[in-house]
N, C-alpha and C positions, 0 to 999 in steps of 0.2 A: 429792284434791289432791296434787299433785307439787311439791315443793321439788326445785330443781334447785341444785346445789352445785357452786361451783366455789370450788377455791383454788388462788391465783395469788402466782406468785415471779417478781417480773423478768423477767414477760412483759407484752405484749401483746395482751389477749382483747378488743379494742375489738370486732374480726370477730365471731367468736367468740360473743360475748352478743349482737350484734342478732339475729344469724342466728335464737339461741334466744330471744327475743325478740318477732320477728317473727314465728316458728313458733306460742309462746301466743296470741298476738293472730289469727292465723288460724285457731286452733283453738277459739276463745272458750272456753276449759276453764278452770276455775280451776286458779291454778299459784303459783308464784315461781320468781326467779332471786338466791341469793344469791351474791355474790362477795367472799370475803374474801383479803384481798390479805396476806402472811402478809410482813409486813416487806421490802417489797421497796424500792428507790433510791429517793430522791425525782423521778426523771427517769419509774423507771415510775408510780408515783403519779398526777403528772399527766397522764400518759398516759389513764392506766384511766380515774381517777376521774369523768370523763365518762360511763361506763357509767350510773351514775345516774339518768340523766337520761332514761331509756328506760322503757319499760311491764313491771311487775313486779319491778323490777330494784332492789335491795339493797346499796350500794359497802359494805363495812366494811373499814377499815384497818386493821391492828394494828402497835403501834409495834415489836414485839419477835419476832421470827422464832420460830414454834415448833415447827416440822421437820413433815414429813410427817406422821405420825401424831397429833399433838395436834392440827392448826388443821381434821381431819376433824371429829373428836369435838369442836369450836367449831362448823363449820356444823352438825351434825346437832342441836345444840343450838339453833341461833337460828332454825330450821326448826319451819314449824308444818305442816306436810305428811303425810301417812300416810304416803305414797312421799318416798323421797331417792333424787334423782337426781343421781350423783357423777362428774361429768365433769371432768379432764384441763384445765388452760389452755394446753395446747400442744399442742391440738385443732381439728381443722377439722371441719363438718358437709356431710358428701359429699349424702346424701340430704335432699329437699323432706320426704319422711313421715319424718325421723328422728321426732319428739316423736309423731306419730300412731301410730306403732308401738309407741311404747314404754306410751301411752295405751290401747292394744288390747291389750299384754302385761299392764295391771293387772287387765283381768280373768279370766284365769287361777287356776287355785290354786297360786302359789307367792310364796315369801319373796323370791327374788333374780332378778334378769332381766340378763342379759352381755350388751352388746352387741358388745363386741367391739372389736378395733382393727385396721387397714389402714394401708399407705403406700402414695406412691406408684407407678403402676405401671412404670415408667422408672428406673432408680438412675440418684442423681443424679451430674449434670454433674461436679461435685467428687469426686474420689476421696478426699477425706480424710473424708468422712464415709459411705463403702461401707460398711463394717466394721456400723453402725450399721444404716442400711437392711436390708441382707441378711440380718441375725439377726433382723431385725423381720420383715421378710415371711413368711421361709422357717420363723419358729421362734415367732413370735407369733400372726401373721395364719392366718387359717383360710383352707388350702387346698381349692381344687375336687377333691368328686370324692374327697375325703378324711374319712373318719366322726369321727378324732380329734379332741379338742375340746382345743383348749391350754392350758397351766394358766389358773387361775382369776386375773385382773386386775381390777385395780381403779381404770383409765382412765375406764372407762365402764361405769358399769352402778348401778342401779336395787336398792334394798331397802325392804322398810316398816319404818317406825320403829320399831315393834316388835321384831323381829327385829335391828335395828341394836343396840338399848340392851343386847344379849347379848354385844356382841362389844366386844373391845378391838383396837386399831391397832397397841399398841404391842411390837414382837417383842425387846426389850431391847438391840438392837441401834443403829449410827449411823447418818445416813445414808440412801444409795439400797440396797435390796436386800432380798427375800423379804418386807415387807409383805402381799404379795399372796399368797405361801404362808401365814402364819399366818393369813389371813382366811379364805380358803379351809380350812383345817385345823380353824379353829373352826366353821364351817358345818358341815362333815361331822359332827362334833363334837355339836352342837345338834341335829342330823336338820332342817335348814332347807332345804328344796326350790329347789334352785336349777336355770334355765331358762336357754340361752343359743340367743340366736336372731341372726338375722342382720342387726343394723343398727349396724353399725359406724361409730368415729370415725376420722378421717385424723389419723393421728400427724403432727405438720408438726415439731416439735422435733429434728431428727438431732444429737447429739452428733458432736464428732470422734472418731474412731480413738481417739486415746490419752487422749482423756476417757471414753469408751466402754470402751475394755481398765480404766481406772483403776475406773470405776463398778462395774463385773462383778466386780474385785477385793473393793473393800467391798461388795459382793451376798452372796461367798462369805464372808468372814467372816463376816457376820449369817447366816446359815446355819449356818456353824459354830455361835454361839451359841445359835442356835435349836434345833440339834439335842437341845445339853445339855436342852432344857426337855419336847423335844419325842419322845415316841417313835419308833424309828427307823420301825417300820409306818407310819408317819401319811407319813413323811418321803419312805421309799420309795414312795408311791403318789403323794405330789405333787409330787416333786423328780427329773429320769432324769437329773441328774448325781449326784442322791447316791444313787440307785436301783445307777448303774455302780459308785459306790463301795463301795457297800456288799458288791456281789458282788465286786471285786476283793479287798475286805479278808474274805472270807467262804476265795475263793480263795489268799490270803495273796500276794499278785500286788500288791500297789500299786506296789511298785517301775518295774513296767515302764513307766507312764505319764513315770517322771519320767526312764526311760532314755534314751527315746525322744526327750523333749524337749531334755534336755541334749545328743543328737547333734545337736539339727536347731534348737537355739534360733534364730541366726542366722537361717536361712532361713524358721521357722516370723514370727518378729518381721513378716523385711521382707515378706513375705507376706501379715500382718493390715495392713499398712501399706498394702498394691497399691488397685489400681481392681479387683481381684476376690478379695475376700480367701476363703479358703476356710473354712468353717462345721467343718467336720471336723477341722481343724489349731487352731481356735479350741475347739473342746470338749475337745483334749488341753491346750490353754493353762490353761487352766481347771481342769480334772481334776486335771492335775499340780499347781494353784496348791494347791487346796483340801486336797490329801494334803500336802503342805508344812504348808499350815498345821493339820493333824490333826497331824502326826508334830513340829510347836513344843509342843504337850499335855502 
């Protein structure tokens, strides 16, 4: 049996849940859909709370926000599934056999199954949210034709309960950022066989620009704090920004990143801002952010 796990913040998964919904009922498999709604407005509330009302389907409200990594370790708890299936509510289901696949992937021998995450294939019409897309496609999404598997995410993707009650969510840190590296870090960690195959969800959520440059920032701190916990081998094999950094401070070079930036802040800024922001100019943003905040230590 698959428990299917979603938790939602001031969105809208009304789509969303029938889609998977209707997917169990045409699959006649035993399943569920829980969706815990992790303190969101009363406007989405009444929104969702309709999901209920659907086949398999579990509304739980909770009156108190309790950030990303606790309200997982809640659905994995009210889950009676072998499999948890931990899907994103700011998710679209591109493929008819998504849940068939992922049905065919349990009987396999392994602990974890990635499905994986896509955007659209068009950037979108608004340039204020380029910035967003472009780092998703180019630097999340699995490229054609390309063997590299991109870090390990936790939008979508599929573990047995067992192997879940090993892991903790919680990377000491606030916020958005590297969740999905400590998960990944404690898989390898465990020796938990993990399988990523190709059935991905459509990220539909873009951030703007400068909610998107703000995010990356508290990404890179929880990073920083991760690091302290974290050996730096673990770090450099799941992190190629702190992989760069580490050979720069290896090199005694950190300086140069922040050289570069402060000639070119100006132009580097209104550049993340454009309808084609450059990925290149945003990985010195970054770089240089993170050395900044290694050298406040």
């Amino acid at each position: 049996m698959i428990s299917i796990l979603i938790p939602v913040y001031n969105q809208d998964v009304n789509n969303l849940v029938a889609r998977l919904s209707a997917g169990l009922s045409h699959l006649q498999g035993s399943g569920e859909i829980i969706v815990m709604d992790d303190g969101s407005t009363q406007e989405f509330r009444l929104i969702n709370e309709t999901v209920a009302k659907l086949p398999f389907v579990r509304y739980m409200p909770l009156e108190k926000n309790q950030g990303r990594a606790r309200i997982r370790q809640l659905l994995a708890e009210a889950a009676a599934g072998e499999w948890l299936l931990f899907i994103d509510g700011d998710s679209e289901i591109p493929s008819d056999n998504f849940l068939a696949d992922y049905y065919q992937a349990t009987t396999t021998n392994v602990g974890v199954i990635v499905g994986g995450r896509i955007y659209t294939a068009n950037p979108p019409q608004d340039c204020n949210t380029a910035l967003h897309w472009k780092y998703g496609t180019y630097r999340e999404s699995r490229q054609p034709g390309k063997k590299h598997q991109p870090a390990f995410m936790t939008n979508n993707f599929m573990i047995q309960a067992r192997y879940f009650k090993q892991l903790t969510f919680d990377t000491g840190g606030e916020g958005y950022g590297h969740e999905d590296t400590w998960i990944g870090i404690q898989l390898e960690q465990c020796n938990i066989p993990v399988s990523y195959i190709d059935n991905p969800v459509l990220h539909a959520g873009l951030e703007t620009n400068k909610v998107f440059i703000t995010k990356s920032e508290n990404a890179l701190v929880n990073l920083q704090k991760l690091s302290s916990n974290v050996p730096d081998e673990l770090l450099v094999r799941h992190v190629k920004l702190f992989r760069v950094y580490r050979r720069l401070a290896k090199w005694q070079t950190r300086w140069v990143p922040a050289a570069i930036y402060k000639l070119m802040k100006g132009y580097i800024h209104r550049n993340l801002q454009s309808c084609n922001p450059s990925l290149r100019l945003f990985d010195l943003y970054r770089l240089q952010y993170f050395i900044q905040l290694n050298n406040r230590k």
